[in-house]
Structures are given as C-alpha cells and as structure tokens.
OpenMM code with the backbone's topology and positions (N, CA, C; nanometers):
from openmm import Vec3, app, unit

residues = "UNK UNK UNK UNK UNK UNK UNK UNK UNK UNK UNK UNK UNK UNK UNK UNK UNK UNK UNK UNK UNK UNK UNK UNK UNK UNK UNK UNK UNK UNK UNK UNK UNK UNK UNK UNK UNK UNK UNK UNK UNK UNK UNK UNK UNK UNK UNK UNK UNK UNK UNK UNK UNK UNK UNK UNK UNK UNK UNK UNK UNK UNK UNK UNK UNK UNK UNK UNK UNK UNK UNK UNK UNK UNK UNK UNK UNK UNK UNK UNK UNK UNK UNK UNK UNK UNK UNK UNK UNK UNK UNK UNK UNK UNK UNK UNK UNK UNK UNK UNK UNK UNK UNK UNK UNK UNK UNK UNK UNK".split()
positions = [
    Vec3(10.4336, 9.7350, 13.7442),
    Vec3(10.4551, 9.8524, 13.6638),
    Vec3(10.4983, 9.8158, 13.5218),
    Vec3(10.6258, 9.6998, 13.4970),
    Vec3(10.6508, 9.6788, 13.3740),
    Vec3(10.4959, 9.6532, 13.2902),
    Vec3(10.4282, 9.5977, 13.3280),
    Vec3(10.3010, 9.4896, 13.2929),
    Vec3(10.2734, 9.5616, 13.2240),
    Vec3(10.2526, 9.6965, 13.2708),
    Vec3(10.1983, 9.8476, 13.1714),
    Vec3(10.2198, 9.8739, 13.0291),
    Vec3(10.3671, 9.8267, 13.0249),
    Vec3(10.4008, 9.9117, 12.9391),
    Vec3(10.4304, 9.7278, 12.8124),
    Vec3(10.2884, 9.7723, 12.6861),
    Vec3(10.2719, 9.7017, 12.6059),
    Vec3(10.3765, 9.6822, 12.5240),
    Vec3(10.3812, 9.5551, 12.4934),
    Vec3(10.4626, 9.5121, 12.3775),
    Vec3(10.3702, 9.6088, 12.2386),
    Vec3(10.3108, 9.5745, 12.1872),
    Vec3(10.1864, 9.6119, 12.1335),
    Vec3(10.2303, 9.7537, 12.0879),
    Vec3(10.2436, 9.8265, 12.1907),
    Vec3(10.2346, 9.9857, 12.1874),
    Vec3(10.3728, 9.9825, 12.0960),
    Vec3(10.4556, 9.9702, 12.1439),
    Vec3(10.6000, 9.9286, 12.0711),
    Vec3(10.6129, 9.9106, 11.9396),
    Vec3(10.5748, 9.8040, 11.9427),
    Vec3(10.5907, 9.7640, 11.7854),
    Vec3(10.5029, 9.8483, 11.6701),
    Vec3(10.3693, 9.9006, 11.7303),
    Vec3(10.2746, 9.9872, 11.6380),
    Vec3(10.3839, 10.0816, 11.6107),
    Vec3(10.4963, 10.1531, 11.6713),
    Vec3(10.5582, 10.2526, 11.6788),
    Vec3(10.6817, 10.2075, 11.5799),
    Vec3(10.7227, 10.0912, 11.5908),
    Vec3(10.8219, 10.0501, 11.4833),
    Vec3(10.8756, 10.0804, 11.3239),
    Vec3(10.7208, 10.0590, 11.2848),
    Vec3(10.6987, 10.1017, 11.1871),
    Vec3(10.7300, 10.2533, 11.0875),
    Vec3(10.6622, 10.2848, 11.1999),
    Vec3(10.6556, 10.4842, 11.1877),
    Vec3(10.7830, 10.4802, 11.2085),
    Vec3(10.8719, 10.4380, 11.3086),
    Vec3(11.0240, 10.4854, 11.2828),
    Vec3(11.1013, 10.4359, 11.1602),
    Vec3(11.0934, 10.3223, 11.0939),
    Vec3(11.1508, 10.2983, 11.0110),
    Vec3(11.1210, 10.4312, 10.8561),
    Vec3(10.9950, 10.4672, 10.8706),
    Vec3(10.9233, 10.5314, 10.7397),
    Vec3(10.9793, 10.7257, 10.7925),
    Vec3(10.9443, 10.7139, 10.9241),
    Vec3(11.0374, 10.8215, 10.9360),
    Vec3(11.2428, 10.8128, 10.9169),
    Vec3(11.2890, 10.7582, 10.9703),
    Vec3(11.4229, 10.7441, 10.9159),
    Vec3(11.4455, 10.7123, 10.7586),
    Vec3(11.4105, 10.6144, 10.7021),
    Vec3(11.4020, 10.6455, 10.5363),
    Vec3(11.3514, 10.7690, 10.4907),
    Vec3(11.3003, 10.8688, 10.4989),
    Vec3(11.1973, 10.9936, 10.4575),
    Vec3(11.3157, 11.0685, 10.5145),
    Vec3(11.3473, 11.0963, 10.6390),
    Vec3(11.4501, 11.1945, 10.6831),
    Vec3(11.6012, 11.2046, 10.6401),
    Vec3(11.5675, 11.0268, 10.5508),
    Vec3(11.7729, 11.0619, 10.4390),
    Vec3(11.7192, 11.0097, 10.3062),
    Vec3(11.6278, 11.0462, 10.2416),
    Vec3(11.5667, 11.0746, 10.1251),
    Vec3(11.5794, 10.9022, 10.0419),
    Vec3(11.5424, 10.8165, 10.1016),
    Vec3(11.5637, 10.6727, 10.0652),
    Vec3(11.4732, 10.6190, 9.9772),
    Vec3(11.4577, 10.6053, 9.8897),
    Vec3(11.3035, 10.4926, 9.8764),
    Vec3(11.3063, 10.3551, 9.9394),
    Vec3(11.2364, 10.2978, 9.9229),
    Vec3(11.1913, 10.1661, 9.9904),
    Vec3(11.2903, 10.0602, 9.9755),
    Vec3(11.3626, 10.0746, 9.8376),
    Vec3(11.4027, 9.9454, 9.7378),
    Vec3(11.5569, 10.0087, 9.7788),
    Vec3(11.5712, 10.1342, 9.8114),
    Vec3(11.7295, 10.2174, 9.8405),
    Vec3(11.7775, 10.1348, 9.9896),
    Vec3(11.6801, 10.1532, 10.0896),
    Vec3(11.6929, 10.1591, 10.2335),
    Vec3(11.7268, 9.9747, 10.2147),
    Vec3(11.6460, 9.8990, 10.1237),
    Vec3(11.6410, 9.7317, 10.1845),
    Vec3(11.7938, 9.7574, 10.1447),
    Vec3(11.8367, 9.7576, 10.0297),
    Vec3(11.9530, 9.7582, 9.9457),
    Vec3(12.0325, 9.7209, 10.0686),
    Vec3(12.0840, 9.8202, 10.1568),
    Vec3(12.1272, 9.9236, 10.2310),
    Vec3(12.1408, 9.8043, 10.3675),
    Vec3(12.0475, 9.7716, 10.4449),
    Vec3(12.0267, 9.7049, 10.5117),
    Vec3(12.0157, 9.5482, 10.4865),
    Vec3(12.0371, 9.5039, 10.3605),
    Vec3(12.0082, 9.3826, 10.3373),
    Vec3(11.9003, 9.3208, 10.3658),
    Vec3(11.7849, 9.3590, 10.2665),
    Vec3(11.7021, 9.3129, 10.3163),
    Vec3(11.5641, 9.3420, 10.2293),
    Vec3(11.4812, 9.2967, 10.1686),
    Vec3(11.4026, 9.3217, 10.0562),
    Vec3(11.2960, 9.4263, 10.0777),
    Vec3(11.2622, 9.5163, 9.9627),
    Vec3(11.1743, 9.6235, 9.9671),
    Vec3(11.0754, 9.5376, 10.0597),
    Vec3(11.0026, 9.4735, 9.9724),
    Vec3(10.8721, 9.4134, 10.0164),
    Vec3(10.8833, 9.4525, 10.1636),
    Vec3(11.0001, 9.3768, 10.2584),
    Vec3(11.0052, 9.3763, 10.4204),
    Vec3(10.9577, 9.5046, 10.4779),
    Vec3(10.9882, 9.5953, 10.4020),
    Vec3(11.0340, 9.7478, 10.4448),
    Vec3(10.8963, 9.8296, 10.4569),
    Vec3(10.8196, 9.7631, 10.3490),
    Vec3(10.6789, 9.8264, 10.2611),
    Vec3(10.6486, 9.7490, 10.3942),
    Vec3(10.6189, 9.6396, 10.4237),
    Vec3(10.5360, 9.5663, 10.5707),
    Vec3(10.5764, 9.6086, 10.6889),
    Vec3(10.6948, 9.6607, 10.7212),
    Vec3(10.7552, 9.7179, 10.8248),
    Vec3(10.6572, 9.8930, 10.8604),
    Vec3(10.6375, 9.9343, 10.6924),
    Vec3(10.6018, 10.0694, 10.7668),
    Vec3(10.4254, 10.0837, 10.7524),
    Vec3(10.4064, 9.9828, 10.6687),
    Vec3(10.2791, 9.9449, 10.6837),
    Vec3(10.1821, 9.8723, 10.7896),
    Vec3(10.2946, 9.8292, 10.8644),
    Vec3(10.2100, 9.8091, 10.9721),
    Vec3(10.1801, 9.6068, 10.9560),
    Vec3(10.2165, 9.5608, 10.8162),
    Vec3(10.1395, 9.4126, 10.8786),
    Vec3(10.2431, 9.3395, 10.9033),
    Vec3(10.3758, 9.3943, 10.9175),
    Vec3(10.4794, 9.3066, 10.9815),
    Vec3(10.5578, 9.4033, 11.0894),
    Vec3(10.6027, 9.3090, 11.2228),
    Vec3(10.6884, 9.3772, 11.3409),
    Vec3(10.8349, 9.3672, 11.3244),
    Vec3(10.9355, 9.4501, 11.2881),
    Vec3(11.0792, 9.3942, 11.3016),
    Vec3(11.1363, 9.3627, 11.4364),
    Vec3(11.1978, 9.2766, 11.4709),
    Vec3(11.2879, 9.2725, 11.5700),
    Vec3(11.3130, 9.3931, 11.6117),
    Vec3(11.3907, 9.4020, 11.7497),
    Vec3(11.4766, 9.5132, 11.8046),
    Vec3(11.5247, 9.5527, 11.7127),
    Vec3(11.6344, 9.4079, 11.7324),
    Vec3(11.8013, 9.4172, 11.5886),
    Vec3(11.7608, 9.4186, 11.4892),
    Vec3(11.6569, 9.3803, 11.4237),
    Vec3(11.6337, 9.4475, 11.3338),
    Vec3(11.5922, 9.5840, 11.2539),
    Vec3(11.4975, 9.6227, 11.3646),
    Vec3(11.4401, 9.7572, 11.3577),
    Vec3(11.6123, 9.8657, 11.3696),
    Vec3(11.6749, 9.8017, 11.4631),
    Vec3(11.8005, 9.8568, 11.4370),
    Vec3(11.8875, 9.9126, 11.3063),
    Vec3(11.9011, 9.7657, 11.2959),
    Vec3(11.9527, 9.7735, 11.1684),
    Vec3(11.9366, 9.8379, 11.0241),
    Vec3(11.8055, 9.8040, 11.0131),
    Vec3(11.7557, 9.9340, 10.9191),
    Vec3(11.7537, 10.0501, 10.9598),
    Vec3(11.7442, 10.0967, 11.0979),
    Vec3(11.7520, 10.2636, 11.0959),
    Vec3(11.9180, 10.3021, 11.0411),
    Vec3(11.9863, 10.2199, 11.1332),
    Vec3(12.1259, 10.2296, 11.1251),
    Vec3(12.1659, 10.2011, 10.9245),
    Vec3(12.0684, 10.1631, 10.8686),
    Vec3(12.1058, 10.1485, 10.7199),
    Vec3(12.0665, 10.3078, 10.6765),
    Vec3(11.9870, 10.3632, 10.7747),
    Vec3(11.9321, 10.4926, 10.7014),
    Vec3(12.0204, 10.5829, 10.7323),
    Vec3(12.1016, 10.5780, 10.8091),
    Vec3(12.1982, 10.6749, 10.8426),
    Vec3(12.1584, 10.7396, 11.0012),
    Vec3(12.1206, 10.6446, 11.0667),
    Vec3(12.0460, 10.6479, 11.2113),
    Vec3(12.0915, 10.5782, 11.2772),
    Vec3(12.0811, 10.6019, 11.4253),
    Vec3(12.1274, 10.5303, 11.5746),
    Vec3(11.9861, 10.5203, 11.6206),
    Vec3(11.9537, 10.3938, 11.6634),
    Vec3(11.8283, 10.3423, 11.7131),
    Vec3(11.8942, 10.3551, 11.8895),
    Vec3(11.8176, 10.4311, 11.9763),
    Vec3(11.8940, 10.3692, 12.1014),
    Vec3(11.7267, 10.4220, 12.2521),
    Vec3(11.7783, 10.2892, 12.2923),
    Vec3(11.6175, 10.2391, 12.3724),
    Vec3(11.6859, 10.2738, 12.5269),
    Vec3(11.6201, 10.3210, 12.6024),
    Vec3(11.6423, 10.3357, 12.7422),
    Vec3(11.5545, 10.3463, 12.7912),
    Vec3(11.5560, 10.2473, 12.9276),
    Vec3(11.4437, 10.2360, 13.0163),
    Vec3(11.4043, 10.2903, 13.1385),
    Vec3(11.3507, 10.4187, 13.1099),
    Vec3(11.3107, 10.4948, 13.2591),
    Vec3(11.1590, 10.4464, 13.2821),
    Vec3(11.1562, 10.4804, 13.4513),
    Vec3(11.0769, 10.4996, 13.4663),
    Vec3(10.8991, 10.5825, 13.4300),
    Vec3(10.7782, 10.5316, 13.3813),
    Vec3(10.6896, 10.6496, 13.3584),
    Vec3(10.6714, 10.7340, 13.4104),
    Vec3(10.6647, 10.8275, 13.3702),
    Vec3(10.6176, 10.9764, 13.4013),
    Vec3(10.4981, 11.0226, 13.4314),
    Vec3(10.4438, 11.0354, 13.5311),
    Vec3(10.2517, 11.0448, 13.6162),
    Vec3(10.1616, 11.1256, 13.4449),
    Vec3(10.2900, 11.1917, 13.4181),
    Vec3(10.2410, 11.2963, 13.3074),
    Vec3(10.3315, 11.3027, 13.1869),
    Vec3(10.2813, 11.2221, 13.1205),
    Vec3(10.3900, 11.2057, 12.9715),
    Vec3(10.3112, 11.2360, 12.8830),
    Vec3(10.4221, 11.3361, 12.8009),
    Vec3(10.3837, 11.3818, 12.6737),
    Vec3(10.3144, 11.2595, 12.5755),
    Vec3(10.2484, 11.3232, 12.5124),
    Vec3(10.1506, 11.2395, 12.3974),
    Vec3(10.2308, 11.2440, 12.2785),
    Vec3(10.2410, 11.1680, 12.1792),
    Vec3(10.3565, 11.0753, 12.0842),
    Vec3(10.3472, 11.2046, 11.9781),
    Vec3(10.2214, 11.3397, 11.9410),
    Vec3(10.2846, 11.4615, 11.8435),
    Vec3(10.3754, 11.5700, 11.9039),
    Vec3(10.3709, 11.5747, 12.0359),
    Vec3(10.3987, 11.6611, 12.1059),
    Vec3(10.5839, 11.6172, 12.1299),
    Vec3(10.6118, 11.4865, 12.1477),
    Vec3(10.7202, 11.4247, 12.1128),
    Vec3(10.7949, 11.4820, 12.0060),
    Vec3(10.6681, 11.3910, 11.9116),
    Vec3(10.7379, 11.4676, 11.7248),
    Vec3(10.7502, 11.6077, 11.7173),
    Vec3(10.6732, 11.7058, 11.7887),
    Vec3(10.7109, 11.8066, 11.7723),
    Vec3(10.8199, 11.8952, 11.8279),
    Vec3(10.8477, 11.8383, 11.9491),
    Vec3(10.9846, 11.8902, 12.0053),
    Vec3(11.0938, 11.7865, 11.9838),
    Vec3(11.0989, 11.7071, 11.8566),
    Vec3(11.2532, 11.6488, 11.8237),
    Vec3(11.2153, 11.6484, 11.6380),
    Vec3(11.1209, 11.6994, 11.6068),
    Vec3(11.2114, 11.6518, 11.4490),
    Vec3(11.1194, 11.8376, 11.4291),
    Vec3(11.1599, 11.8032, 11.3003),
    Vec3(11.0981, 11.9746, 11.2093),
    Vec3(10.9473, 11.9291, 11.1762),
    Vec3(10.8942, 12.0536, 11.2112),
    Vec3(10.7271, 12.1027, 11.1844),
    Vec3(10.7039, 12.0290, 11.0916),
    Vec3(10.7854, 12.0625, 10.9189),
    Vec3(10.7196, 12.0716, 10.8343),
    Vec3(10.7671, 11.9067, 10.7766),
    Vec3(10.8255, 11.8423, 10.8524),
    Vec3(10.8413, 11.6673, 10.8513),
    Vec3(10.7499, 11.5795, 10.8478),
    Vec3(10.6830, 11.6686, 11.0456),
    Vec3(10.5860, 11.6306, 11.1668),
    Vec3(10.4312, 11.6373, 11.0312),
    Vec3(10.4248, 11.7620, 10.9948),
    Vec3(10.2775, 11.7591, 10.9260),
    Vec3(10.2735, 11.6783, 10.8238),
    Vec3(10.3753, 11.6551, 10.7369),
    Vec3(10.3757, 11.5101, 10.5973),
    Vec3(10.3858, 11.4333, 10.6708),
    Vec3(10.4215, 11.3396, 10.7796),
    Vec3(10.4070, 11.2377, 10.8498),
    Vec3(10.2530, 11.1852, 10.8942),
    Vec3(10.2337, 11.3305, 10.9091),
    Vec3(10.0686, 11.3033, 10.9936),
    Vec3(9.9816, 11.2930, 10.8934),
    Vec3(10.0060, 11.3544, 10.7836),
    Vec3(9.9017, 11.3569, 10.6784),
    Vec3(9.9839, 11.2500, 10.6050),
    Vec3(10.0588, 11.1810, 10.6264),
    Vec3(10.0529, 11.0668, 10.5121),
    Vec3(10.1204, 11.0592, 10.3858),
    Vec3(10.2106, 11.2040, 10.3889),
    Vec3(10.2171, 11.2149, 10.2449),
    Vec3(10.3933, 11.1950, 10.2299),
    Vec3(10.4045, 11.1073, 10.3241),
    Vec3(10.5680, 11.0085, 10.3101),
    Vec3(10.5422, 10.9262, 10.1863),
    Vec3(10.6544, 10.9190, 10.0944),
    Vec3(10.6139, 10.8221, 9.9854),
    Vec3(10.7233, 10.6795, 9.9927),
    Vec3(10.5766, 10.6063, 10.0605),
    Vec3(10.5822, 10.4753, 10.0902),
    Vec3(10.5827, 10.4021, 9.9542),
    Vec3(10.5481, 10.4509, 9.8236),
    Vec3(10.5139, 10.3426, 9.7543),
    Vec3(10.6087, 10.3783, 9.6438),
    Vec3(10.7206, 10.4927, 9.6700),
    Vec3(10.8353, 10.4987, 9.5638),
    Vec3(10.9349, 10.3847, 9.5822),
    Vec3(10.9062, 10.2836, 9.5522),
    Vec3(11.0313, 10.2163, 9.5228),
    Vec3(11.1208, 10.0967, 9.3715),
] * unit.nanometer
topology = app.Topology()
chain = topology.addChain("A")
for resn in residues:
    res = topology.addResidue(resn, chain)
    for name in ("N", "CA", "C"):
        topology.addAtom(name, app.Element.getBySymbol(name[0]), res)
C-alpha cells in the first residue's frame, strides 16, 4: 500500500505550497527567502517546479510565511477528493481561481 503513494506526487505539490503560503501573507520572493534564510533564486525554483525542498525545509519556509506545515499519515481513502476540490473546501474561491490561472506573482521580487 505505502508503494502507492509517490514520492513524486509529493514533491510536485511542494512547490504550489510554498507559492501558495507566500501569496496568502502578501510576500514577494526576495521578502519570504529574507525571512527563512535563504535566497530568492531557491524560492523562484521551489515554486517553479525545477527544484524539490526538503520536508524541513519545505517547513521552514512555510513557517517563514507565517504558516504551520503539518503532515499526517492516514490511511487512503477508496474515494479521495481530487487536489481543486481540496483547494476549494480549505482556502477562499477567489485565492483558488488566481492560483489556477497563474496569476500569483512569482516574478515580484
């Protein structure tokens, strides 16, 4: 059952959390490294997708954004929600649709 569940899938998801937690406490790129110790550049690859942070790391920067990163391991669900349907019953609509369309500004920093 673990076998299932991809590293892969994970880390694609990393990203998007870091760009969502900076966006949800109004950070730019160059604010959040500040913050976390740790250089824009990392941050820009973190939500871009061509670099994976650590756990502790991925931590750490949320926790620089003014966030609690926290992982728990249940069992899958025969029937689990799909990853908008998620976004849509934990953050605001009008977050969820600039997220999806892209229009987080990744490149203010």
């Amino acid at each position: 059952m673990l076998g299932e569940i991809g590293y892969d899938v994970t880390m694609t998801m990393a990203g998007n959390l870091v760009q969502l937690a900076r966006f949800r406490s109004g950070l730019t790129q160059r604010e959040l490294a500040a913050r976390a110790k740790t250089s824009a550049a990392a941050i820009a690859a973190y939500e871009s997708g061509r670099r994976d942070p650590t756990l502790e790391t991925l931590r750490r920067v949320c926790r620089a954004a003014g966030w609690d990163l926290r992982v728990r391991l249940e069992m899958p669900d025969r029937y689990a929600e799909s990853l908008p349907q998620v976004l849509a019953d934990h953050f605001d609509p009008d977050d969820v649709a600039k997220w999806r369309r892209r229009e987080i500004a990744t490149t203010r920093t």
